[in-house]
C-alpha positions as CSV (number, residue, x, y, z in Angstrom):
1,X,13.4,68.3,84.1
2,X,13.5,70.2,80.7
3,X,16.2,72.3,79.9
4,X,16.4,75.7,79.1
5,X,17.5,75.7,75.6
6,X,17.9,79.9,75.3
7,X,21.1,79.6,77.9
8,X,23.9,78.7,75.6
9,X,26.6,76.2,77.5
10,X,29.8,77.9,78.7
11,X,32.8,76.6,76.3
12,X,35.7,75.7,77.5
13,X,37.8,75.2,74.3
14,X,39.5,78.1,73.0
15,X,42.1,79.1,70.2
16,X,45.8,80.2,70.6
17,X,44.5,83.8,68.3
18,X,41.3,83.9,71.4
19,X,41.7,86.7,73.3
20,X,41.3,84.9,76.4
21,X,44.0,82.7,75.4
22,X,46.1,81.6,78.3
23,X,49.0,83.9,79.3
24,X,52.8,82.7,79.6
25,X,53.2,84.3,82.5
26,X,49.9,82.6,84.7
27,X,48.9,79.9,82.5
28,X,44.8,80.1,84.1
29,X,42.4,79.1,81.8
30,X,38.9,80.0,82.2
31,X,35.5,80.2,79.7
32,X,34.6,82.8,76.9
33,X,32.7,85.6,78.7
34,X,35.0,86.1,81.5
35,X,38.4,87.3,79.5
36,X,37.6,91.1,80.2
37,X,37.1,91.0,84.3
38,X,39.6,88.4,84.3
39,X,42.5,90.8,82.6
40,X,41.0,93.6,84.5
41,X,41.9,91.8,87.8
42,X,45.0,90.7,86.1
43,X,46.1,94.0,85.4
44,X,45.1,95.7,89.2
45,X,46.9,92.2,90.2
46,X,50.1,93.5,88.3
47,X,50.3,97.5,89.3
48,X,49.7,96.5,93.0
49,X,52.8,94.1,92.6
50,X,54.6,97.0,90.3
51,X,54.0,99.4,93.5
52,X,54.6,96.8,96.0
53,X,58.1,96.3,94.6
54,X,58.6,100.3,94.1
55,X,57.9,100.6,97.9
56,X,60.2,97.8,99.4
57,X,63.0,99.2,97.2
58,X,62.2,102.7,98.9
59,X,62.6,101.1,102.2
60,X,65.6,99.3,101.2
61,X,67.3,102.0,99.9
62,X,66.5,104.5,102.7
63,X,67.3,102.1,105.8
64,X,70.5,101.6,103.7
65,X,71.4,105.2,103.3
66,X,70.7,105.8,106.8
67,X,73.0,102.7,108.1
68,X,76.0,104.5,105.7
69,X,75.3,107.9,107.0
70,X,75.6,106.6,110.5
71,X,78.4,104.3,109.9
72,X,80.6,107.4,108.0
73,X,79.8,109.7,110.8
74,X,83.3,109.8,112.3
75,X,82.0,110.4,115.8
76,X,78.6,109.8,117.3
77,X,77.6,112.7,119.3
78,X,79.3,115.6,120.8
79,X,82.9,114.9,122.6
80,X,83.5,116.9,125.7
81,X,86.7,115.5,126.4
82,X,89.3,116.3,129.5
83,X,93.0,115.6,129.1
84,X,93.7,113.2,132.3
85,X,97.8,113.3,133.3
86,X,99.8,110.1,133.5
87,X,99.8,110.9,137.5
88,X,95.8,110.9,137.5
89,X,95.8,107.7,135.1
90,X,97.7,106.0,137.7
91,X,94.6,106.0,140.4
92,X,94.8,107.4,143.9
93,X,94.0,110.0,145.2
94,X,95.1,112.2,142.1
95,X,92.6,110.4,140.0
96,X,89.6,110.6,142.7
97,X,90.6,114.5,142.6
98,X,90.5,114.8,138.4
99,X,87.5,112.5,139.0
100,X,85.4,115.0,140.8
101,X,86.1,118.1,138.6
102,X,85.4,115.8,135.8
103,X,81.7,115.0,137.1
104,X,81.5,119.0,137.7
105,X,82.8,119.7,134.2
106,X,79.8,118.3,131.8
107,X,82.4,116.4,129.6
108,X,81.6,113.2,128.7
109,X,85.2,111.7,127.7
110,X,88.7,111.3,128.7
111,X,92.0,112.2,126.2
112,X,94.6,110.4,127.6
113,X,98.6,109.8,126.1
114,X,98.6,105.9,125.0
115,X,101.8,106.5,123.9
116,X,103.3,109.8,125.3
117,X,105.9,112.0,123.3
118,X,108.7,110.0,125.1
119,X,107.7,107.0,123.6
120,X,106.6,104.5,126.5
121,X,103.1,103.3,126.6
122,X,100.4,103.6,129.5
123,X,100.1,100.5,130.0
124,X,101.4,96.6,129.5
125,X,100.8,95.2,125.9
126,X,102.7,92.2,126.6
127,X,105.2,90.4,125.0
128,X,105.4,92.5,121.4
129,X,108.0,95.1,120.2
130,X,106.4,97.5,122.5
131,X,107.3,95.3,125.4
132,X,110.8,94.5,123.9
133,X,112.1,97.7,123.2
134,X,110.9,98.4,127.3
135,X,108.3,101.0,126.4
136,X,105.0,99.1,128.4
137,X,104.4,100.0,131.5
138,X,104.6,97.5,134.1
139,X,101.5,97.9,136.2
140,X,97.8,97.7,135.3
141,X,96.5,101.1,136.7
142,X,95.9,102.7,133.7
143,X,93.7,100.2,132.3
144,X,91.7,99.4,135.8
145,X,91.4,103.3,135.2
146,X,90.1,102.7,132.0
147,X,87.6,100.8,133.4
148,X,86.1,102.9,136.1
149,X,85.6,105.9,133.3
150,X,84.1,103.4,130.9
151,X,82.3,102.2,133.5
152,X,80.9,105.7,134.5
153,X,80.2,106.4,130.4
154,X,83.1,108.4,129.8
155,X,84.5,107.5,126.4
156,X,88.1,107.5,125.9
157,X,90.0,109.0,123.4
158,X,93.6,108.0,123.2
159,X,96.3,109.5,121.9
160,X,99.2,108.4,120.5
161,X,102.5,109.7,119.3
162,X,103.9,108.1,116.2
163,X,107.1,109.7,114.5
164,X,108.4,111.2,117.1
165,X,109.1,109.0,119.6
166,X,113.1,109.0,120.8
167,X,112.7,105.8,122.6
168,X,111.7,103.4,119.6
169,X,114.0,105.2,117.5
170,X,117.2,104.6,120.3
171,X,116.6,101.0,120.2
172,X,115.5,101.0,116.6
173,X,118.0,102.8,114.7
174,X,117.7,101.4,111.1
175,X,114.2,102.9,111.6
176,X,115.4,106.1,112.5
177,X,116.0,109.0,111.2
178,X,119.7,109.3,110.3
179,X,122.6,112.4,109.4
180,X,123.7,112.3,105.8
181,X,126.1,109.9,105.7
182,X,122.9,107.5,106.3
183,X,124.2,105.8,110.1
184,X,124.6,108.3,112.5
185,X,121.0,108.7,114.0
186,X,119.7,112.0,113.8
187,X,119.0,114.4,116.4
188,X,116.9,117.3,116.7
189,X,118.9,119.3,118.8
190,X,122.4,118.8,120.1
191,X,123.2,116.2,122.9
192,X,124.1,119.1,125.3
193,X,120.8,120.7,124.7
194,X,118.7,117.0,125.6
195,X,118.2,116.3,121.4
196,X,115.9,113.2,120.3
197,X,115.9,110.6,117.7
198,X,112.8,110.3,115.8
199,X,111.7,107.5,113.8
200,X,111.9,107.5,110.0
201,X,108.0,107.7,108.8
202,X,109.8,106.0,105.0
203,X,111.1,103.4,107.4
204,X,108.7,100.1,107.0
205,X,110.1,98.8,110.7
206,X,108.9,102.0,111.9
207,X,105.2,102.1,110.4
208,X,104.7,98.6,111.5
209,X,105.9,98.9,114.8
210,X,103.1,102.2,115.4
211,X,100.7,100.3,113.4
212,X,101.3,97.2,116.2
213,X,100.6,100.4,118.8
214,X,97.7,101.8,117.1
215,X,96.1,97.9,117.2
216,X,96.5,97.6,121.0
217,X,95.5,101.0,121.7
218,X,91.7,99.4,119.9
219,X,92.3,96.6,122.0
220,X,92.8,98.6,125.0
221,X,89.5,100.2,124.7
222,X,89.8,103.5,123.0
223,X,86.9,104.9,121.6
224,X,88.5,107.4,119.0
225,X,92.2,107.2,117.9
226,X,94.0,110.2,117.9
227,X,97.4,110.4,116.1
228,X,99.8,112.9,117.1
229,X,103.4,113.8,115.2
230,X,102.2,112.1,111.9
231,X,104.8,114.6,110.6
232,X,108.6,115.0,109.7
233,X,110.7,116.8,112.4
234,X,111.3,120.6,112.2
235,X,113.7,123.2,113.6
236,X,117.1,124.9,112.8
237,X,118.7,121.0,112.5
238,X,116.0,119.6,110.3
239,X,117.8,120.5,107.6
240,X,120.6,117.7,108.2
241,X,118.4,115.2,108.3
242,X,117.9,112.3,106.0
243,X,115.3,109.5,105.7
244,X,116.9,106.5,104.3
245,X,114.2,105.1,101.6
246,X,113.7,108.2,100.3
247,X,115.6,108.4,97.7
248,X,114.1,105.1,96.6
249,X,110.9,105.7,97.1
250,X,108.2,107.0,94.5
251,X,105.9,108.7,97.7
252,X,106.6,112.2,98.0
253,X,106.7,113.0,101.8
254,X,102.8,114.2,101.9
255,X,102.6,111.0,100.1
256,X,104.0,108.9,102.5
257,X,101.8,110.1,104.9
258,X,99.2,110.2,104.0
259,X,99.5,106.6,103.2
260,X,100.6,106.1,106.9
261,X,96.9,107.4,108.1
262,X,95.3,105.1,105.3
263,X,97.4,101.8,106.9
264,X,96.3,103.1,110.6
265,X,92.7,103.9,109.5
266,X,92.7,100.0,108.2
267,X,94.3,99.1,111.3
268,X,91.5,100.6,113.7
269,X,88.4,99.2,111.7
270,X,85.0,101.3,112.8
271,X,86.9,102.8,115.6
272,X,86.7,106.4,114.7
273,X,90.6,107.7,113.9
274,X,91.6,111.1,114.4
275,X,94.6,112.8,113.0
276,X,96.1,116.1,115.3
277,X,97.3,119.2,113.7
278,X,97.8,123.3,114.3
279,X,94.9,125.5,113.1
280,X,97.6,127.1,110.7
281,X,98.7,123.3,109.2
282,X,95.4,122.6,108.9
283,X,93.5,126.1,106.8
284,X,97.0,126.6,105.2
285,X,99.2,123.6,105.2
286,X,103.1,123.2,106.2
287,X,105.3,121.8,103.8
288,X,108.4,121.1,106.6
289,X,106.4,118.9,109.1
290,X,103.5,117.6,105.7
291,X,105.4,118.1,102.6
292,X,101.7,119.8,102.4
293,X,98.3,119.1,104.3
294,X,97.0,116.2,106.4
295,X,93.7,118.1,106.8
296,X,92.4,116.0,104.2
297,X,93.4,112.1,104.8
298,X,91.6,108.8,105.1
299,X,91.1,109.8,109.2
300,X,87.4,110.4,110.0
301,X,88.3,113.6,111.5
302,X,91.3,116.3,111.9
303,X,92.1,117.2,115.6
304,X,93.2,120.8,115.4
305,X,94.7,122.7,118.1
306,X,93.3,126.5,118.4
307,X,96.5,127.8,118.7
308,X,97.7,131.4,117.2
309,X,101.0,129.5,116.3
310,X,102.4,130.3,113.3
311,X,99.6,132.6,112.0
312,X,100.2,136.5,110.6
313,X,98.6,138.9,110.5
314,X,96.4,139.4,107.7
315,X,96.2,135.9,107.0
316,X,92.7,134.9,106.3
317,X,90.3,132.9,109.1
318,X,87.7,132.4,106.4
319,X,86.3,135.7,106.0
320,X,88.1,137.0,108.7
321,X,91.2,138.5,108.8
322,X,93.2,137.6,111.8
323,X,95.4,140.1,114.0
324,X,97.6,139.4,116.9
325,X,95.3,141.6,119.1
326,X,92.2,140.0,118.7
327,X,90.3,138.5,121.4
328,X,89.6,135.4,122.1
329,X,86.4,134.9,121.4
330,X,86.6,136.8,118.5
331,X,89.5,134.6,117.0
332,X,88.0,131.3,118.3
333,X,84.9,132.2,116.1
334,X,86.7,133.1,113.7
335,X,88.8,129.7,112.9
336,X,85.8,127.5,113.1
337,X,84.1,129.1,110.8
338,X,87.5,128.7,108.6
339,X,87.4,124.9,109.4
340,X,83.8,124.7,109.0
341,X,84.5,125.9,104.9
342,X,87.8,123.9,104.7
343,X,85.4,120.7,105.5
344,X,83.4,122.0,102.4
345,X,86.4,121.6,100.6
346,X,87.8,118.0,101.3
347,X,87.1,115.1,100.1
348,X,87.6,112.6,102.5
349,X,88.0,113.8,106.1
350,X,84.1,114.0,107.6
351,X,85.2,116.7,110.6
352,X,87.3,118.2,112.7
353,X,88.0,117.7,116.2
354,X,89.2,121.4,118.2
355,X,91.7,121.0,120.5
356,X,91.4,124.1,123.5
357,X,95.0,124.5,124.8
358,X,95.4,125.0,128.7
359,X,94.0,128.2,130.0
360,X,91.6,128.6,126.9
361,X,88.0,129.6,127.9
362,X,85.9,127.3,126.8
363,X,82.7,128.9,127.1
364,X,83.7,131.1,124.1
365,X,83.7,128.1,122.0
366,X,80.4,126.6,123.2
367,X,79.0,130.5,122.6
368,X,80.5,129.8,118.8
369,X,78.4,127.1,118.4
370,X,81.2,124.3,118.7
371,X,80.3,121.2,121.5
372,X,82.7,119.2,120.8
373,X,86.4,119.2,121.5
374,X,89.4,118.4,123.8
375,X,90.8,120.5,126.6
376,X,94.1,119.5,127.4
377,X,93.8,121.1,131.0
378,X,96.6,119.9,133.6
379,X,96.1,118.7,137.3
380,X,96.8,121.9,138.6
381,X,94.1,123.9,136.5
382,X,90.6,124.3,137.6
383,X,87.9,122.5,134.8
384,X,86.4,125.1,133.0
């Protein structure tokens, strides 16, 4: 009924110089007297926003790192792999054999020769240069092979020969390597003593017709790529040969490559790509077969071979320096923890890949800390 005349009326009109002037950023209005809790709120309002933005960044950036990490990790896992022979790809009863050491063996993948050293595939790729030049195989085995492993959780690693391959370069011979006068394909021994053609790696017919291989091999099913002679040929009649587009060319032979791995790795996409060399090529380099190192390429990993090959004595395994007379465990220890600082050293290749020749124990290299590799067993030799 009367009104209380001490209680002032809340204003609602303000200046633009009011402290509780309206803000660009919210545009709320509200009375005199309730500026200071209003900014207050305003302000926890704006640091819970400032921290809620810091955070999702955070998780942003570390789900992000962790889905590059895992993607640039060449292979996922440790590889246990067993070589299986063209006989035991084939099926039968060779393959139910190699089957049952397999099991026995604890590996958990399968090397097998895509494309052997003779050139012919393992299996049919159809009607492409592969199946021109007659080096498909006619019969499905191999890949209903392929299938059972798979099937099983074996992952297959297949391997494939590029440059030297005497069949592609017979039928190919502007891709081959030539003499010097530039025609006459080259061989790397005489005809008498069974000497092969081998395919020009500055020869653009030859590159493309591997990188056609290397594309079916994905398509076949591989799970890692592993390249094989990515080299130029050696011995006493390497000196006679000549690789037409040399000359011409502005890649050195390291050069040209190492720009062969860069077109394959392209080719394969995310499947892992492996590039095989000797533990000597690969601490120290080989300028015949490289024109320098491959240890460091665009593959994800370098497949060395543990072989004694073309070592001296005295030369260095790391901090090790290796004799002829050392044992095995001893030298098997010894280069991987030479590979494990020449991985330090690269920029590009994310691991290697040992390769156990036949015969090699290889207990001494799961006692050196390694678990993953390739044994290139045969059918006649017990799985270690």
């Amino acid at each position: 009924m009367f009104k209380n005349r001490d209680v002032k009326p809340r204003k609602k009109s303000y200046y633009p110089f009011s402290k509780n002037y309206p803000s660009r950023r919210t545009g709320t209005t509200y009375a005199i007297g309730e500026s200071r809790a209003r900014r207050e709120k305003e302000r926890h309002a704006n640091v819970a926003y400032a921290v809620a933005l810091v955070v999702v960044f955070v998780v942003v950036f570390a789900v992000t790192f962790v889905a590059i990490s895992l993607y640039e990790r060449p292979i996922d896992g440790d590889y246990r792999a067993q070589y299986i022979t063209a006989d035991e790809l084939g099926g039968g009863i060779a393959f139910d054999l190699f089957f049952g050491q397999l099991s026995e063996s604890g590996a958990n993948a399968v090397l097998l020769d895509y494309k052997n050293e003779s050139g012919e595939l393992c299996t049919d790729t159809g009607a492409d240069t592969a199946g021109e030049l007659g080096a498909s195989a006619a019969n499905a085995a191999a890949a209903d092979t392929v299938a059972r492993l798979k099937a099983q959780g074996y992952r297959i690693i297949a391997r494939i020969h590029c440059f030297k391959d005497p069949l592609a370069a017979s039928q190919l011979p502007e891709a081959a390597v030539t003499d010097a006068d530039g025609t006459t394909v080259w061989l790397d021994d005489s005809a008498r003593n069974g000497g092969q053609p081998w395919l020009n790696p500055y020869s653009e017919t030859a590159q493309l017709y591997l990188l056609g291989v290397i594309g079916s091999a994905v398509d076949f099913g591989a799970d890692v790529i592993l390249l094989d002679s990515v080299q130029f040929p050696t011995g006493d009649l390497a000196a006679r040969a000549t690789y037409p587009g040399e000359t011409e060319s502005t890649y050195s032979r390291n050069a040209i490559l190492q720009s062969f791995i860069e077109r394959a790795k392209a080719q394969v996409g995310d499947v892992p790509l492996a590039v095989a060399m000797p533990l000597s090529a690969a601490l120290f380099g080989d300028t015949a077969a490289y024109g320098g190192g491959l240890f460091d390429s665009a593959a994800d990993m370098a497949a060395v071979t543990l072989t004694r090959t073309g070592l001296a004595d005295g030369a260095m395994l790391g901090r090790t320096a290796y004799s002829a007379d050392m044992d095995e465990a001893s030298f098997l220890s010894a280069a991987t923890a030479a590979l494990e600082a020449r991985l330090s050293e690269n920029y590009r290749t994310e691991g290697f890949l040992p390769v156990l020749e036949d015969g090699t124990d290889v207990s001494n290299l799961e006692n050196a800390g390694i678990h993953r590799y390739i044994y290139l067993r045969t059918a006649d030799t017990d799985t270690q």
